[in-house]
Each structure stands twice: as structure tokens, then as C-alpha cells.
C-alpha positions as CSV (number, residue, x, y, z in Angstrom):
1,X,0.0,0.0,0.0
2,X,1.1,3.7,-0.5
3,X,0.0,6.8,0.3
4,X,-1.2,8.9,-2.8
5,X,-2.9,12.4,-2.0
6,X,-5.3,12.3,-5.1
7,X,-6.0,9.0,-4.5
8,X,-9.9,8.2,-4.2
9,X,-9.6,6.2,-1.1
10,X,-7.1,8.5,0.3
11,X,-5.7,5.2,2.5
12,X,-2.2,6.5,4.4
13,X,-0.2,3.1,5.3
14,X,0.8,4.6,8.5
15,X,-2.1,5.1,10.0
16,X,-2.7,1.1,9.4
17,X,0.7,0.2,10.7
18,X,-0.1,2.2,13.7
19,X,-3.4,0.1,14.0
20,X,-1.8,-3.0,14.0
21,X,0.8,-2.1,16.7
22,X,-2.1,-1.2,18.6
23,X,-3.0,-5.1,18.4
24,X,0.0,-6.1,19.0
25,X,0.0,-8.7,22.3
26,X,3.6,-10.3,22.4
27,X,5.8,-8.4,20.4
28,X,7.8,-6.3,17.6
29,X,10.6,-6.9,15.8
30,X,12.2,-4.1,14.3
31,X,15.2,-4.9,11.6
32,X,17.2,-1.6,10.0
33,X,19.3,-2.4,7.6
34,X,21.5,0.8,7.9
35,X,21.9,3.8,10.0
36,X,20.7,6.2,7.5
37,X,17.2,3.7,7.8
38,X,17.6,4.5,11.9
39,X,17.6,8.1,11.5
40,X,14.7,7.9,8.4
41,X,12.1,5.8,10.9
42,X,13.7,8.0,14.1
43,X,12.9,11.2,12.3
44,X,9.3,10.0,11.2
45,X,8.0,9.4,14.5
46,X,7.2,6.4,14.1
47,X,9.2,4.3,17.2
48,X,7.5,7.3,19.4
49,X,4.3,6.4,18.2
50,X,5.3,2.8,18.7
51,X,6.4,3.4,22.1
52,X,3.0,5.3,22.8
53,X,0.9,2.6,21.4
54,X,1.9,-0.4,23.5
55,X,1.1,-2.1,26.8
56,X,3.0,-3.5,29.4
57,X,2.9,-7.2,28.3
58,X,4.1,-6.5,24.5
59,X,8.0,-6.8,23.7
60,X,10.3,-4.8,21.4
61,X,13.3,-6.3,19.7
62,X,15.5,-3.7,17.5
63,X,18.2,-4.6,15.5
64,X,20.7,-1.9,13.9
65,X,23.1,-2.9,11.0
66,X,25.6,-0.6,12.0
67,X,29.8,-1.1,11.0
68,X,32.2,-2.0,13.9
69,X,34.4,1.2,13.5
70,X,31.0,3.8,13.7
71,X,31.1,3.7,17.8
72,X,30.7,7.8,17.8
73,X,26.9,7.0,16.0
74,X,26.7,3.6,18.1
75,X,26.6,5.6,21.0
76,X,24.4,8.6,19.6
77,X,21.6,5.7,18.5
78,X,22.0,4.1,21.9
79,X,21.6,7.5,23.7
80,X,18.8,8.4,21.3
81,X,16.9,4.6,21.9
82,X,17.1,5.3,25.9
83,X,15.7,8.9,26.1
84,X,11.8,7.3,24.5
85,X,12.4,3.2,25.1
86,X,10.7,1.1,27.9
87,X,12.1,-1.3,30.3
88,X,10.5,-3.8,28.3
89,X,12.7,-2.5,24.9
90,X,15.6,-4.5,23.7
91,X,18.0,-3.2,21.0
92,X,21.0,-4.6,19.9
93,X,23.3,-3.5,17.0
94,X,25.1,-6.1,14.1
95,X,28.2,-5.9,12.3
96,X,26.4,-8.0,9.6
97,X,25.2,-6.7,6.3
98,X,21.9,-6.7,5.2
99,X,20.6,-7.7,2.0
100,X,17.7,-5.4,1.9
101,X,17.2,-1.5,1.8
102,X,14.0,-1.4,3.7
103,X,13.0,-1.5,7.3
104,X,11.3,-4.7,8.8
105,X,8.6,-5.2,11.2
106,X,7.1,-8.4,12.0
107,X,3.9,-8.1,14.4
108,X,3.2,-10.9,16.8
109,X,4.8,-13.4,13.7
110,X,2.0,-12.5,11.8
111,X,2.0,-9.6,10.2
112,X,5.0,-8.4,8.0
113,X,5.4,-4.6,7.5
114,X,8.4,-3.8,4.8
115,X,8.6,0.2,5.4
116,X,10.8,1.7,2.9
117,X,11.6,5.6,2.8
118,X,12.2,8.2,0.4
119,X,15.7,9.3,-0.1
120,X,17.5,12.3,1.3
121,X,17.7,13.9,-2.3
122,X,14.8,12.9,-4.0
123,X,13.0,13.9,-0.6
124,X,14.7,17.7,-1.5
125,X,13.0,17.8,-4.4
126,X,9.3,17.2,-3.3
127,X,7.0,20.0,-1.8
128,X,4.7,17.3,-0.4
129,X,5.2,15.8,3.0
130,X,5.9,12.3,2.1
131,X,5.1,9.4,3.5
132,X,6.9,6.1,3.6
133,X,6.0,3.3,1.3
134,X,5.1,0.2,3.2
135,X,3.7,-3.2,2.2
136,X,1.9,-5.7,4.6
137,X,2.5,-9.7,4.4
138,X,-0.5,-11.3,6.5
139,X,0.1,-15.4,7.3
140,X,2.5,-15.6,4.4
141,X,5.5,-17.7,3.6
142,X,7.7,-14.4,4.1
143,X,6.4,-13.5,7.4
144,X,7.7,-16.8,8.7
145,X,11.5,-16.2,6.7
146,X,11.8,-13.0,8.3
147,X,10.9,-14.0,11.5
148,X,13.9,-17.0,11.6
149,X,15.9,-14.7,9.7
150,X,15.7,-11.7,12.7
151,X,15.8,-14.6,15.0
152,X,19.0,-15.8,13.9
153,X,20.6,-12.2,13.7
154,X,19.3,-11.5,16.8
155,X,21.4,-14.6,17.9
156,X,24.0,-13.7,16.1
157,X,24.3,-9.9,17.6
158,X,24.6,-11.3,20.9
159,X,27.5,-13.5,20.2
160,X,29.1,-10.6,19.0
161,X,28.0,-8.2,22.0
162,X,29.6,-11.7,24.3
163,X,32.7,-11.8,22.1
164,X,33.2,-8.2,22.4
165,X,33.0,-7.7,25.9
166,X,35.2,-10.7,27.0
167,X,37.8,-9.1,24.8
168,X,37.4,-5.8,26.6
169,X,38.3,-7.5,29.9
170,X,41.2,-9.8,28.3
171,X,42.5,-6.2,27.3
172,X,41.9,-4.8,30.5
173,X,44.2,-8.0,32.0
174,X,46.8,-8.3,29.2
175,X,49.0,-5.9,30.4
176,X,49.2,-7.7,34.5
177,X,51.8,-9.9,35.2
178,X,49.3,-12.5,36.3
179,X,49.8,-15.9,36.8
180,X,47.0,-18.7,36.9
181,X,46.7,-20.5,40.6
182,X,44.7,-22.8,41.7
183,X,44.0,-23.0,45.8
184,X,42.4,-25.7,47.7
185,X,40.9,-25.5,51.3
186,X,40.9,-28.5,53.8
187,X,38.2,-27.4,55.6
188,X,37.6,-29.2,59.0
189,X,34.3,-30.6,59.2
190,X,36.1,-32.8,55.8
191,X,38.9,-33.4,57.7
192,X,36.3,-35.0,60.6
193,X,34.7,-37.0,58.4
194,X,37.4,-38.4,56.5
195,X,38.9,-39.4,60.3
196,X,35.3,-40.9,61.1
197,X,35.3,-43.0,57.6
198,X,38.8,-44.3,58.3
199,X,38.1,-45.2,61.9
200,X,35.0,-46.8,60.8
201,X,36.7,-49.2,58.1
202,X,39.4,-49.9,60.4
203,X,37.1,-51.0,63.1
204,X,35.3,-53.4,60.3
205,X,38.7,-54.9,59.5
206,X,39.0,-55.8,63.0
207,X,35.6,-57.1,63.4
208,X,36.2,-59.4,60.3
209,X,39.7,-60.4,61.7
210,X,38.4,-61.5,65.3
């Protein structure tokens, strides 16, 4: 579906993508492809209106393409994501590609929402406000791909986030003399019942003797 001013049924895609949100009961899963995406869907409003939309029990996964030396806009997009995201958000960014040039959104892993914006130029040249171009995928083949797709980066992301941090703190060490020791305590109440379990089989011994 787009959005066309003259058209006769004057449908704007948002306003259903808002509606299904509304529905939404388990979750969202949000997939940008690229950071210029982020800023697009940012600047539209539309993970406020997301954010305004939901309740309590409904979950929010985001996942940002984003390329491992861009930590300066890593850390703008993370400060951007906390100052509107709930407890109940989770974002995480990945150092993999994607294939695609649009934003994904799968509802409750039924409902497939491919949102695809304007360009910065072509959006220059236009007097109209412009609305995003998005297509809906209801019970479809797709909507089950991009779910195990996202579920898999998602996967993937947090490997990386795991790798990435153990690395910090191998860093952090690398530079102490340390060495690896291993310590082992006796403590007494072992001690007492080693003695009592020795006593005991010596005592059978001498039982079996007499």
C-alpha cells in the first residue's frame, strides 16, 4: 500500500501500521538495515508512536546494521533509543550486512510490515510531506523467513556483543603480570569426616579379623 494524496480512497499506510501495533499482544521486531534507515524511521516518529501505542505485556526487539568502526553514531543511536524506550525495549546493533534496503517489522509473527523511505535527495526535491512506502504480508510464507531470519541475527548480535566484551576485559588484564593459581581449602568438618570414615573401616577390619 502507498500513500497517494489524489487518491480516491485517500488510504495513508501509517495510519494502518499504527493500527496493527495497537493489536500487538507479544511483540515487535524491528530490523534496520542501515543507520541512514535509523535516522529515516527515528525522524518519522514512528518508534515514538510505537512506544505510545503499547502495553506493558508487549515486547520490542531492534536490531541496527551498523559497521564496527561507527562507535561515535553507536553511542548517539544508543543514547537516542534510551531517552523514549521502555524497560521492556531491547536493542542490539550487528556488524552483519543486510541484504535489503528497507525496514522490517514483524507483528506478533503474523504480520510483516516492509517500510521503505524516500531518499534524502529525492525527498529535497518534493513540496509534499511524504510518507513512507510500506507493504503488509498477513500469514505468508515471508512472514515466517523473516521472522527466523531476525531470529538468527538477533542470535548472532549477541555473540558478538559476548565476544566483544570478553575481549574488553582480556585487554583490560593483558597488560598484569598475572599468573593462573589454583588454591584448595581443607576445611575441618572434611577433615572430621574423613577421620570418622577411616576409623570406621578400620574397626570393620577388626571385626572381620576376630
Amino acid at each position: 500500500m502507498k500513500h497517494e494524496a489524489k487518491s480516491n480512497l485517500n488510504v495513508n499506510s501509517s495510519q494502518i501500521l499504527f493500527r496493527i501495533m495497537e493489536s500487538c499482544v507479544d511483540q515487535i521486531l524491528i530490523l534496520i538495515p542501515t543507520t541512514d534507515l535509523f535516522w529515516s524511521i527515528y525522524d518519522s516518529k514512528l518508534l515514538h508512536s510505537i512506544s505510545a501505542m503499547l502495553v506493558k505485556e508487549v515486547t520490542v526487539k531492534i536490531l541496527i546494521h551498523i559497521e564496527e568502526d561507527q562507535n561515535a553514531l553507536k553511542d548517539e543511536i544508543r543514547y537516542k533509543l534510551r531517552t523514549w524506550h521502555k524497560t521492556y525495549y531491547q536493542y542490539q546493533f550487528l556488524f552483519k550486512k543486510i541484504p535489503h534496503s528497507y525496514v522490517s517489522i514483524i507483528v506478533d509473527s503474523v504480520i510483516l510490515a516492509e517500510v521503505t523511505y524516500i531518499s534524502e535527495k529525492q525527498l529535497l526535491a518534493q513540496e509534499e510531506e511524504i510518507h513512507p512506502s510500506i507493504s503488509f504480508f498477513i500469514q505468508d510464507a515471508r512472514v515466517s523467513s523473516s521472522t527466523s531470519m531476525f531470529d538468527i541475527l538477533w542470535i548472532q548480535s549477541d555473540f558478538e556483543r559476548q565476544q566483544k566484551i570478553k575481549q574488553t576485559y582480556f585487554d583490560i588484564f593483558k597488560g598484569f603480570k598475572l599468573r593462573s593459581e589454583n588454591y584448595h581449602r581443607d576445611w575441618n568438618f572434611e577433615r572430621k569426616i574423613s577421620k570418622n570414615s577411616t576409623n570406621k573401616n578400620n574397626n570393620i577390619q577388626d571385626n572381620q579379623s576376630n
